[in-house]
VMD Tcl script that draws the C-alpha trace (Angstrom):
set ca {
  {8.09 13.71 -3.30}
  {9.48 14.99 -0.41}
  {12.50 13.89 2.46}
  {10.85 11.03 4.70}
  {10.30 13.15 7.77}
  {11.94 13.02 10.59}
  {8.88 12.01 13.23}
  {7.89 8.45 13.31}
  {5.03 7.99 10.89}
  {3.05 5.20 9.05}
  {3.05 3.98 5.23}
  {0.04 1.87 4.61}
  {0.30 0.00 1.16}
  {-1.50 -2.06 -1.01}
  {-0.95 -3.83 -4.07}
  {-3.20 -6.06 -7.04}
  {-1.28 -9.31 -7.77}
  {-1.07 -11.43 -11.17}
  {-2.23 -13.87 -8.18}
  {-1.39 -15.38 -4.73}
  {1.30 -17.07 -4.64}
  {4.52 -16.08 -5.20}
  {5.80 -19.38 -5.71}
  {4.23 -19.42 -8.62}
  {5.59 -16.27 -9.94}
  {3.42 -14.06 -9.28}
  {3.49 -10.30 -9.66}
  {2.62 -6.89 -8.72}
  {0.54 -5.30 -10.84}
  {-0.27 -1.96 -9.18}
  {1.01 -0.42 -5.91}
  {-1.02 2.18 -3.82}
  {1.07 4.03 -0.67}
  {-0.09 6.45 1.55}
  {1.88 8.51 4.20}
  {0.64 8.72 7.63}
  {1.80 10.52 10.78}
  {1.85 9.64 14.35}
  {-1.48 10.85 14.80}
  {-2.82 9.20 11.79}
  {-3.24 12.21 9.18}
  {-2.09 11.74 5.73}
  {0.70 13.82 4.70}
  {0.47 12.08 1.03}
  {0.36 9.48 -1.87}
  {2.20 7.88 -4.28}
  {0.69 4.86 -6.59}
  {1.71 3.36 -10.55}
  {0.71 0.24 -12.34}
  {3.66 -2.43 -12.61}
  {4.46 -4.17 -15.40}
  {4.46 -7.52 -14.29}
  {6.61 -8.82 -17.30}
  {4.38 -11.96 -17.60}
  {0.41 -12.40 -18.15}
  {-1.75 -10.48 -16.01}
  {-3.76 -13.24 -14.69}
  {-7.73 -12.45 -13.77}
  {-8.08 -8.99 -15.12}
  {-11.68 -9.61 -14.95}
  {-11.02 -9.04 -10.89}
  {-8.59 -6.19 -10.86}
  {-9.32 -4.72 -13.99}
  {-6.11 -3.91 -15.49}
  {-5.66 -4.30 -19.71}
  {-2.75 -5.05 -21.46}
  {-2.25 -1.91 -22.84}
  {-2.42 -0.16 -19.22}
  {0.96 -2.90 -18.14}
  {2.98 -2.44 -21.45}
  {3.04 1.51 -20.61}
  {3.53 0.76 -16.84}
  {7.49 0.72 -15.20}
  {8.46 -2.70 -13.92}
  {9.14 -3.02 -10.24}
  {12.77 -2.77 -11.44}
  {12.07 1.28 -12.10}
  {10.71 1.75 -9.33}
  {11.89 0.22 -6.43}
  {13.65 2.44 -5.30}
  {10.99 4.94 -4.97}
  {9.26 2.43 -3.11}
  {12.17 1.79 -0.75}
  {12.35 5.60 -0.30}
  {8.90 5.52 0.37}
  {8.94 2.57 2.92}
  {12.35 3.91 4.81}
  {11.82 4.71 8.55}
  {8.36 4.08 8.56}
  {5.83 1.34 10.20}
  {4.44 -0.93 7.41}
  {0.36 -1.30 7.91}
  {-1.82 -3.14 5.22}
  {-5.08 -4.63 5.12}
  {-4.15 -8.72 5.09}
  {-0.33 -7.34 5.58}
  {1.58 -10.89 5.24}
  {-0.05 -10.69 2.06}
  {1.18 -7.60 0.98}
  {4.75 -7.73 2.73}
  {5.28 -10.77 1.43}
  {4.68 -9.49 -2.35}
  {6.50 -5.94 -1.75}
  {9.57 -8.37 -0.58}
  {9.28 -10.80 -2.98}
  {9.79 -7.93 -5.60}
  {13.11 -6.91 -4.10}
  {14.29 -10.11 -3.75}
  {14.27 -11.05 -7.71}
  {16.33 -7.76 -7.40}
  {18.67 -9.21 -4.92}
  {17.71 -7.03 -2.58}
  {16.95 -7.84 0.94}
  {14.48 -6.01 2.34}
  {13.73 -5.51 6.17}
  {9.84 -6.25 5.69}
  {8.23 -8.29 8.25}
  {4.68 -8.40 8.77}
  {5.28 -8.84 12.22}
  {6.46 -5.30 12.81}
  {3.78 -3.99 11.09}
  {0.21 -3.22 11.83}
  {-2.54 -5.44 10.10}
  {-5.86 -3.60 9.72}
  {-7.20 -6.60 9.37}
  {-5.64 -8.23 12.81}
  {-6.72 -5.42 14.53}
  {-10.17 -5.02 13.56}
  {-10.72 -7.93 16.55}
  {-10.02 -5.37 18.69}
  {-11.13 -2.14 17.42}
  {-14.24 -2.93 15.83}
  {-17.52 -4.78 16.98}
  {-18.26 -8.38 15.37}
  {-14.96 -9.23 14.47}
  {-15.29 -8.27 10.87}
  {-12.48 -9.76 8.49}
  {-12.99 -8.19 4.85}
  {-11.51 -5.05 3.93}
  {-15.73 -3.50 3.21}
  {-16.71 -4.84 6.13}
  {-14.18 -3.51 8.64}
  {-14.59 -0.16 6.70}
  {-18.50 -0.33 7.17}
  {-18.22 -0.92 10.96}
  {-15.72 1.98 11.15}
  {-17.60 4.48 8.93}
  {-14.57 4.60 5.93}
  {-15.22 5.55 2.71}
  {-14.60 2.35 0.37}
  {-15.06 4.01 -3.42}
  {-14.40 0.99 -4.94}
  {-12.29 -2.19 -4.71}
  {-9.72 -3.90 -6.28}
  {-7.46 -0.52 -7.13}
  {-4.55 -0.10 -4.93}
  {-4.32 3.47 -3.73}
  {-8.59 3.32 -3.68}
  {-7.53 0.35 -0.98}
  {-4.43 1.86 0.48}
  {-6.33 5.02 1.42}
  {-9.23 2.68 2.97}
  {-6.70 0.96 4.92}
  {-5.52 4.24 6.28}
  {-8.79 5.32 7.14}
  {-9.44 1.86 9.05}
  {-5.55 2.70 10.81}
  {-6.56 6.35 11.53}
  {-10.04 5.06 13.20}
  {-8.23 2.69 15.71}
  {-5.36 5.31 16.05}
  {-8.04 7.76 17.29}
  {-9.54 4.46 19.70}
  {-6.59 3.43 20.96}
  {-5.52 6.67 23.06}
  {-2.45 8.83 23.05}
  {-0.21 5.43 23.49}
  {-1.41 2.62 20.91}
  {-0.38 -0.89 21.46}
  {2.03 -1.16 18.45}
  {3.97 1.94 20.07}
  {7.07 -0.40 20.17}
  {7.03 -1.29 16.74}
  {8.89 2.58 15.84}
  {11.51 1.26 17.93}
  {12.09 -1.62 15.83}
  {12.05 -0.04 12.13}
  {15.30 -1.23 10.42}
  {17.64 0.14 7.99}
  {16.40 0.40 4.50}
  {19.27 -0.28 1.69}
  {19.77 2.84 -0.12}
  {18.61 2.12 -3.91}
  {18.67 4.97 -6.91}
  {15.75 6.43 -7.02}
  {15.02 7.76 -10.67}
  {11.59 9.21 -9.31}
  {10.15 6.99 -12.15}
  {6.61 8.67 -13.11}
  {3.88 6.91 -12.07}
  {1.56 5.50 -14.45}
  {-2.25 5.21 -13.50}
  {-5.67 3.31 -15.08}
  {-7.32 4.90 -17.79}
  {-9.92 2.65 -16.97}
  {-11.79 1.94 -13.56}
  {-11.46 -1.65 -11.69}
  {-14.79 -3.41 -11.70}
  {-16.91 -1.23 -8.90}
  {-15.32 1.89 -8.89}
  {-16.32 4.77 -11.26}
  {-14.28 6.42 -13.43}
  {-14.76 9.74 -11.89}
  {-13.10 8.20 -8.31}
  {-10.22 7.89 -10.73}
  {-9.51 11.50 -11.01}
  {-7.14 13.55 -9.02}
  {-5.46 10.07 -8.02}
  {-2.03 10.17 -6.25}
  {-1.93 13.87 -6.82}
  {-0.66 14.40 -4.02}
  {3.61 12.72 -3.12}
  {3.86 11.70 -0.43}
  {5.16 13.63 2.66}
  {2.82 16.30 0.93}
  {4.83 16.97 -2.25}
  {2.99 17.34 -5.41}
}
mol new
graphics top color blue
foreach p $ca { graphics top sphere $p radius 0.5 }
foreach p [lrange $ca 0 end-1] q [lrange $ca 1 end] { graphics top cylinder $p $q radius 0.2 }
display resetview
């Protein structure tokens, strides 16, 4: 992985969740990030399962075993890979108060506060009302209308790099000034964390819908373009 560059670009993440609420303790289980610039290219990829240090909840949906968590780092190990990641950048997520809120909630049973706020971010999903004809809410049907590849669901980089696609479609819409412009100018400080460039860890076995040859060659590429 290398330095976060030094032109404004995008990191679009996605994560799988024990569940939905964090008031309930819930976790992340995998995180997918991928590195976008201004104009919407990816310049690279970084993903890992998380050991949620509690039950996994409906692996049926997301697909992860036991034995895929216990070799995974906790969110401990890598956060600060992820704060690296996330420094100086717009946050943009498909459902992003869902995501934020989880990527924050993460930090904060650190004790670290984290300047993530969904609104300074860019919502795929928000923006599909105005990008994308019929409205369309779920993450395969806003890639459908757009013409993104969706290999599979319910795998966090397969989803991140979706998400990115949907962001790179409107990017290419919106003209050589898109509305969220002003959001760069708001990007706040990051607190600087260790980062132990903790390996990541991915599935040896595919989510439900996704093949196991989409799993190969999967964050091979760091992010910023760094393998």
């Amino acid at each position: 992985m290398g330095p976060i560059s030094k032109s404004p670009g995008y990191a679009v993440v996605d994560v799988e969740t024990t569940g939905f609420r964090t008031s309930e303790n819930d976790r992340i289980i995998e995180i997918g990030l991928v590195h976008l610039d201004p104009a919407g290219e990816v310049t690279g990829e970084w993903a890992t399962l998380v050991n949620p240090e509690r039950d996994l909840g409906p692996e049926h949906v997301h697909g992860i075993t036991v034995a895929e968590a216990e070799k995974a780092p906790t969110f401990r190990e890598i956060a600060g890979t992820v704060a690296t990641l996330l420094r100086g950048r717009v946050v943009a997520a498909h459902n992003l108060p869902f995501d934020a809120r989880f990527v924050a909630y993460e930090f904060a049973l650190l004790g670290v506060d984290v300047p993530l706020d969904h609104r300074l971010g860019v919502c795929t999903m928000t923006w599909a009302a105005h990008f994308l004809p019929g409205d369309p809410r779920t993450l395969a049907s806003c890639c459908a209308a757009a013409g993104v590849p969706l290999n599979g669901r319910h795998d966090a980089l397969v989803d991140a790099r979706a998400a990115a696609g949907l962001l790179r479609h409107y990017l290419r819409h919106a003209g050589p000034v898109p509305p969220w412009r002003h959001l760069f100018e708001a990007v706040s400080p990051w607190p600087e964390l260790p980062d132990p460039g903790t390996p990541w860890v991915r599935r040896t076995t595919p989510p439900p819908g996704t093949s196991a040859a989409q799993l190969d060659g999967t964050a091979s590429r760091g992010c910023d373009g760094k393998g």
